[in-house]
N, C-alpha and C positions, 0 to 999 in steps of 0.2 A: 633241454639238458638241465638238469638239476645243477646246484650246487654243491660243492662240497662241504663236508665236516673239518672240523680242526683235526681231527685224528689223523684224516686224510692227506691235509694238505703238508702235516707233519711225516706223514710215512712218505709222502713222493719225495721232499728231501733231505730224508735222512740217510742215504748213502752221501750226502755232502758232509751233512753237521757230521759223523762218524770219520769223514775225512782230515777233520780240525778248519773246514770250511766255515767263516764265518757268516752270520746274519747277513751281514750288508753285501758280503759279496755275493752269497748265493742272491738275493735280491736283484744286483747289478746282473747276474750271470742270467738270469728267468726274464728282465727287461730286455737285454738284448737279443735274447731268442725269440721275444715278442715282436719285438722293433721289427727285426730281421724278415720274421714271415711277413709281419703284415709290407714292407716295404718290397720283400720278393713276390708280392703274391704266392707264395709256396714255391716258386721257382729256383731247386738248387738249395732249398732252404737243410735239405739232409745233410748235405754236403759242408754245410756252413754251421752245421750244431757243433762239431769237432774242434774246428777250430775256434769256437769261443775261450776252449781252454787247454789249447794245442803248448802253451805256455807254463804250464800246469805240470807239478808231478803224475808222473804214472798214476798212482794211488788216485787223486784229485781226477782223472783224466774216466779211467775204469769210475767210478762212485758218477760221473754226470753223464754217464753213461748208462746207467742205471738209471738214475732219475730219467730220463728220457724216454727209457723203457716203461716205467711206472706210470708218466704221465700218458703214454700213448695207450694203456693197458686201462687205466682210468676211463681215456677217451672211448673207447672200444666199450666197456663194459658201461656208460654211460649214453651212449648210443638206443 
């Protein structure tokens, strides 16, 4: 698997940064999704990306949802 470009890594989360999502937290929010898979083995881990930010405006909620989409569309076309 290659690595990515800045351009990229900037396009996966910019439905956050457009949300008024800031730096540290999209950080904290991409560490816990890490955390989470490698701790579930993948087990339930789909189930458990929503609620990272079930706490979250709608807006906020939709936008990392997106990201998600991005990163997995990423993964797919970097395959």
């Amino acid at each position: 698997m290659r690595s990515l470009s800045p351009q990229q890594h900037e396009w996966v989360i910019r439905p956050l940064l457009d949300a008024g999502v800031g730096l540290d937290h999209i950080r904290d929010l991409l560490f816990r999704l890490g955390f989470e898979a490698i701790v579930s083995e993948g087990r339930g881990t789909a189930a458990q990306v929503s609620t990272l930010v079930s706490d979250q405006p709608g807006h906020v909620q939709a936008a990392w949802t997106e990201v998600i989409d991005r990163m997995i569309s990423l993964d797919r076309s970097n395959a």
